[in-house]
C-alpha positions as CSV (number, residue, x, y, z in Angstrom):
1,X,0.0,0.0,0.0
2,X,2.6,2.5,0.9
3,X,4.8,1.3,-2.7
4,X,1.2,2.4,-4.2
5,X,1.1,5.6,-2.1
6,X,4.6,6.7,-3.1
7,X,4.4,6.0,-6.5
8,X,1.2,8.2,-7.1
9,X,2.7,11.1,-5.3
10,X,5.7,10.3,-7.4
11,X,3.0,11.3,-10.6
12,X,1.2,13.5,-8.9
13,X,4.6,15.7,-8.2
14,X,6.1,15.2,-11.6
15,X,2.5,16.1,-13.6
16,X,2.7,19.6,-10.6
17,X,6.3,20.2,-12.2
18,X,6.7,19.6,-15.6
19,X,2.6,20.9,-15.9
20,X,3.4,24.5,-14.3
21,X,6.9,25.2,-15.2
22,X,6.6,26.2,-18.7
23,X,4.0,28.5,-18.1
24,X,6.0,30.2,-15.2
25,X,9.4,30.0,-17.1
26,X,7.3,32.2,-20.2
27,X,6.0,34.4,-18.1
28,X,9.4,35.1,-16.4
29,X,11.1,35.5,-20.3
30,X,8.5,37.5,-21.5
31,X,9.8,41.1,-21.3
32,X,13.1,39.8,-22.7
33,X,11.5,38.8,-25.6
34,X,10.8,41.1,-29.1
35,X,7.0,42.1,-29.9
36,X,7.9,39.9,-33.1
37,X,8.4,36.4,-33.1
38,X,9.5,33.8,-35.7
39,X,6.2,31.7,-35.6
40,X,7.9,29.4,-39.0
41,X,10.5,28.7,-40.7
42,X,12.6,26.7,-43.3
43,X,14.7,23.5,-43.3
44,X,17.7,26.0,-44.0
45,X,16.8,28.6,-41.0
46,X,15.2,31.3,-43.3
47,X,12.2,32.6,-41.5
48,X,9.1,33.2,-43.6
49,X,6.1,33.7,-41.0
50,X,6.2,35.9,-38.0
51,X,3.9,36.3,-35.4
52,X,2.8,38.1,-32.1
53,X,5.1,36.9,-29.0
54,X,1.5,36.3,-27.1
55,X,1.4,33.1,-29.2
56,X,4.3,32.3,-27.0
57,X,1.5,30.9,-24.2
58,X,-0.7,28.8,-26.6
59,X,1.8,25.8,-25.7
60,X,2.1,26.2,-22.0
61,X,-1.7,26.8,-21.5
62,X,-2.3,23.4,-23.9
63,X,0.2,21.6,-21.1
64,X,-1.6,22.9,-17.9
65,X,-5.0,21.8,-19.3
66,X,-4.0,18.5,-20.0
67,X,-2.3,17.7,-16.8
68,X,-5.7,19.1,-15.1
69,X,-8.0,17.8,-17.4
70,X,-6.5,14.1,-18.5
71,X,-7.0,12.3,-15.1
72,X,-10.2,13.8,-15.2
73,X,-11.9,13.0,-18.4
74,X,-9.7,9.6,-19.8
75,X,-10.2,6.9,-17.0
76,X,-8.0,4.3,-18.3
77,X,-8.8,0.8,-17.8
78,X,-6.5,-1.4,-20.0
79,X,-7.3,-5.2,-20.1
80,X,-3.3,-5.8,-20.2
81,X,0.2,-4.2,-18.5
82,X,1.4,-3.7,-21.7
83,X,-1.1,-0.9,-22.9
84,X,-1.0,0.7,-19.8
85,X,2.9,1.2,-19.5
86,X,2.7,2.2,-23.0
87,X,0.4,5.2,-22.3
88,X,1.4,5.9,-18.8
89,X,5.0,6.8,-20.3
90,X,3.7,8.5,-23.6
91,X,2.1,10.5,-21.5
92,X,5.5,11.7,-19.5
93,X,7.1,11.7,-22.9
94,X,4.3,13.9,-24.5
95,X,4.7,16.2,-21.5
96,X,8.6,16.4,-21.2
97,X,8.7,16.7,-25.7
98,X,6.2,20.0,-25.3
99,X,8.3,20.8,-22.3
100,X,11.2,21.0,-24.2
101,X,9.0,23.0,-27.3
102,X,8.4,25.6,-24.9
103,X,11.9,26.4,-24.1
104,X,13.5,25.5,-27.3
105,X,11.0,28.1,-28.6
106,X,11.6,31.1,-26.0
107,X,15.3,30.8,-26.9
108,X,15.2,30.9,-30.3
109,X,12.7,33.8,-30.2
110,X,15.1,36.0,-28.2
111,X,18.3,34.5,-30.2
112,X,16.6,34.3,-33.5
113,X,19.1,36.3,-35.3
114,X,21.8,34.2,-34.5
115,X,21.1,31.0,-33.9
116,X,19.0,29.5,-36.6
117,X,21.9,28.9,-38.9
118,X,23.0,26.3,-36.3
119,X,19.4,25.4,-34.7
120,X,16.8,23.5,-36.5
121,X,13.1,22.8,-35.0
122,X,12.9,20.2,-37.4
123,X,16.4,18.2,-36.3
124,X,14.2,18.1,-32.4
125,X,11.0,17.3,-34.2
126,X,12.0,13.9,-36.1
127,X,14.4,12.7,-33.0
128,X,11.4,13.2,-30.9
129,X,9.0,11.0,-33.5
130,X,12.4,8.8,-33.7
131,X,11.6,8.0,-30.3
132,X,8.4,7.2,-29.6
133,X,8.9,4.5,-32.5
134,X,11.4,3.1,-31.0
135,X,9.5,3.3,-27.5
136,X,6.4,1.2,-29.0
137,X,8.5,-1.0,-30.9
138,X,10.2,-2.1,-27.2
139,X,6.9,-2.8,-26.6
140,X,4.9,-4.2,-29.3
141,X,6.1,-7.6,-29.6
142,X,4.1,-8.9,-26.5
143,X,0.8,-7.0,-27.5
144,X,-2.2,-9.1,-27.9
145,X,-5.5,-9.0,-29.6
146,X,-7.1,-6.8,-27.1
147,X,-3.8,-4.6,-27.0
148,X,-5.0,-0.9,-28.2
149,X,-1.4,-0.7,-29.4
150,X,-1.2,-3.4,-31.9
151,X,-1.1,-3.9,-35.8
152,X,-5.0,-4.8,-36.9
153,X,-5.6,-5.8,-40.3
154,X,-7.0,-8.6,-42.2
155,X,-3.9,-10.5,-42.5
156,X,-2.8,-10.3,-39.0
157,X,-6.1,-11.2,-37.7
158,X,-6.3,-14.2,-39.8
159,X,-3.3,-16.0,-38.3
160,X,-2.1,-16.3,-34.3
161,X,1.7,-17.1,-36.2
162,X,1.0,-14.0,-38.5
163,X,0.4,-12.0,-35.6
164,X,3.0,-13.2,-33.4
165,X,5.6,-12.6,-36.1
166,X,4.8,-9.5,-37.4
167,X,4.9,-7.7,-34.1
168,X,7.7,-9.3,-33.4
169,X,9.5,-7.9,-36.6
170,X,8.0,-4.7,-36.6
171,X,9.3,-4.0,-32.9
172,X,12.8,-5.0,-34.1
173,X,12.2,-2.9,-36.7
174,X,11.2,0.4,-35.4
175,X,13.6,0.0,-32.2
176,X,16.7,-1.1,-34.6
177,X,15.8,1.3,-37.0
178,X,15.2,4.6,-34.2
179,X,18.3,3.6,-33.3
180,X,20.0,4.2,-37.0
181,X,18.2,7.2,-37.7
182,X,18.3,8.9,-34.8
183,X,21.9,10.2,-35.2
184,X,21.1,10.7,-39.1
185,X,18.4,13.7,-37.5
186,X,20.4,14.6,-34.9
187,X,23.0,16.1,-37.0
188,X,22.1,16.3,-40.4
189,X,20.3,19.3,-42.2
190,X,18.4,21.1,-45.1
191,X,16.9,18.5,-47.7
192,X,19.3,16.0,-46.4
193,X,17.0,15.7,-43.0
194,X,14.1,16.0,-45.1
195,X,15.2,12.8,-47.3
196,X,16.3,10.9,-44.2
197,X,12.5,11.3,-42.9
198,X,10.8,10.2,-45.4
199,X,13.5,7.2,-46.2
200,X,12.5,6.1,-42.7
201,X,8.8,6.3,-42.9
202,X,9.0,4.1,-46.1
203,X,11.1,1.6,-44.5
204,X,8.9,1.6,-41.5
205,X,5.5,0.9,-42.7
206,X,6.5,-0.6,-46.9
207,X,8.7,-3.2,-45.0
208,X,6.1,-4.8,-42.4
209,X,3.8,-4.4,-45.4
210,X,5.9,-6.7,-47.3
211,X,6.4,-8.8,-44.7
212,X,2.8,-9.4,-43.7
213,X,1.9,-10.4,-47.0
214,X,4.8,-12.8,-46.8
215,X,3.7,-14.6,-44.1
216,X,0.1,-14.5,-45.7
217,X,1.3,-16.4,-48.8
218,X,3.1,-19.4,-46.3
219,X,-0.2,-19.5,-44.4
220,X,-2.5,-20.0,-47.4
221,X,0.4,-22.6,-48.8
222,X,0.5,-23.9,-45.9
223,X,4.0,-23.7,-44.2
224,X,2.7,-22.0,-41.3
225,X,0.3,-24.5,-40.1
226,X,3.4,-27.4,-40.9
227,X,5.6,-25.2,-39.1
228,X,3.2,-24.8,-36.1
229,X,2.5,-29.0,-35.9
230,X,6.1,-29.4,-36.3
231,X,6.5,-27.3,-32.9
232,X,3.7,-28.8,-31.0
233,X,5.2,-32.2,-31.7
234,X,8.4,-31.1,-30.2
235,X,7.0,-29.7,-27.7
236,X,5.1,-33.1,-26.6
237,X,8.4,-35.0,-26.7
């Protein structure tokens, strides 16, 4: 009871925090910062949309309403741990990424001149999406039919093999593969970053695409039901 006790003041403390703090660390940085704001700009750092710095509390306010209101309106009752871990920590991740947003943004709108030649919104945006894949794919492979966080389709649901492997190989995928690309948008640039993301979301959903249909041809020839006997047998001796 008291492990329970701790670990929800433990949440409780950390949604407090990381809920508040960017709305107090704006409001402290707000008379340091220009009436005009950067609000967009390109891969290369060349701004070409500018905005009001009272646009600067749109992010904060969206955090404080969601640590108040979350608890509140999503009671969350998952049928296994997996979903729940899964949401518990995308939850601390979506809070710490727009955590990060708010001060990566109040820095480059007082330092705009200078330091978007070597800063790039876009270089936090894909390591932050790099991620969470790599997050769920930890995950995945032990999700099960009733698992929110799971790949549904007609060839997965057709086979328990199917699904089985292609949870498996998409969670080595994505985790492998955040793991490669990360460092790719961590210090690459321009079109060069641009290429990179879209290289990775091809490989990500063309491969277990491929793969799927793969295993869909062995189970209609057959090999996946030999393959499954084969193992039972074993399995008996």
């Amino acid at each position: 009871m008291s492990k329970i006790k701790n670990t929800n003041s433990i949440i409780k403390a950390f949604y407090a925090i990381f809920g508040t703090l960017p709305l107090l660390v704006t409001l402290y940085m707000y008379p340091l910062i220009p009436d005009k704001i950067p609000i967009h700009y390109w891969l290369n750092g060349t701004i070409d949309k500018w905005g009001s710095k009272y646009e600067l509390f749109i992010v904060p306010i969206i955090i404080l309403l969601f640590v108040y209101f979350q608890p509140k309106l999503f009671n969350q009752n998952f049928k296994n741990e997996t979903d729940d871990k899964i949401t518990t920590f995308n939850n601390y991740y979506f809070i710490l990424i727009l955590n990060i947003l708010v001060y990566t943004t109040l820095y480059v709108s007082i330092n705009f001149e200078t330091c978007l030649n070597s800063f790039n919104f876009y270089n936090f945006f894909m390591c932050a999406i790099c991620f969470i894949l790599g997050f769920v794919g930890s995950y995945i492979t032990h999700a099960n039919r009733s698992s929110c966080f799971s790949i549904k389709t007609k060839y997965t649901l057709e086979n328990t093999i199917i699904w089985e492997r292609t949870h498996k190989f998409c969670g080595a995928l994505w985790l492998s593969g955040s793991l490669v690309f990360f460092p790719m948008f961590l210090f690459s640039n321009g079109y060069l970053l641009l290429t990179f993301a879209f290289i990775m979301i091809g490989v990500f959903t063309i491969l277990p695409v491929i793969y799927t249909r793969y295993l869909h041809e062995k189970y209609l020839n057959g090999e996946l039901k030999e393959k499954l006997h084969s193992k039972k047998v074993q399995h008996s001796h």
